[in-house]
N, C-alpha and C positions, 0 to 999 in steps of 0.2 A: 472342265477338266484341265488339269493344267499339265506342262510335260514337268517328269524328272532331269536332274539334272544329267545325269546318264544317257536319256534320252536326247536331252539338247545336244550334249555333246558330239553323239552320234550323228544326229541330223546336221550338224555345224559338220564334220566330218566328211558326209555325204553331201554337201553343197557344196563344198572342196574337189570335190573329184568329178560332180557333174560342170562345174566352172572348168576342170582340165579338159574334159570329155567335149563339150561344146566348143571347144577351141579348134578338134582335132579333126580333120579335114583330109579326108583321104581315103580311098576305093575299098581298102583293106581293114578300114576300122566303123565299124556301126557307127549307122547314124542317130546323133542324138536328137528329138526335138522338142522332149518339154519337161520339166520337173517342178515338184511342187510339195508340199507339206498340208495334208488334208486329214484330220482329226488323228495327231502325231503318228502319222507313217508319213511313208517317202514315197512319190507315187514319179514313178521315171517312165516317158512314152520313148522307144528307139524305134528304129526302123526293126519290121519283121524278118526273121531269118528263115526259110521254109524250112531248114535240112536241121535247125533246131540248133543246141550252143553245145559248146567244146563239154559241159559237163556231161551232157546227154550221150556223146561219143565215147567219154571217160565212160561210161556205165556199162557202155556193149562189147568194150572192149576188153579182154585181158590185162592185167598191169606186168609189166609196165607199158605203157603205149609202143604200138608196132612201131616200126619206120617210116612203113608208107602209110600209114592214117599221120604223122607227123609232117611228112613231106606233104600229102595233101593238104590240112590245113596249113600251113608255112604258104604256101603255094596260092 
C-alpha cells in the first residue's frame, strides 16, 4: 500500500513538529521519546500524564475556561 500524497505531506508535517518537540527540554513541556511511521499512521510514544490533557479539561469545563482551571494549568 502506498501513502497518498496528502498523506505524505501530513506525515512530513508531523516529523516537523516531533523534530521541535524533541528539542524541547523542560519540567513543564511533555516528554517526548519516540516517533515513528508504521503502516501510514504516526505512532508518537510521550511521557504519561495521570490527570489526562488540556482537551479532557476543555470537555468538563464550561466555555469559556474558568480562571482558576487557567491559572492551574499556566502553573
Amino acid at each position: 500500500m502506498t501513502m497518498t500524497g496528502k498523506t505524505n505531506a501530513k506525515i512530513e508535517e508531523m516529523k516537523n513538529e516531533i523534530a521541535v518537540l524533541a528539542k524541547c527540554k523542560h519540567p513543564n513541556i511533555v516528554k517526548f521519546h519516540e516517533g515513528f511511521v508504521y503502516k501510514e499512521k504516526m505512532w508518537i510514544f510521550m511521557e504519561y500524564l495521570n490527570l489526562g490533557c488540556l482537551t479532557d479539561l476543555l470537555e468538563h469545563y464550561a466555555k469559556p475556561f474558568p480562571e482558576a482551571a487557567i491559572k492551574y494549568v499556566v502553573h
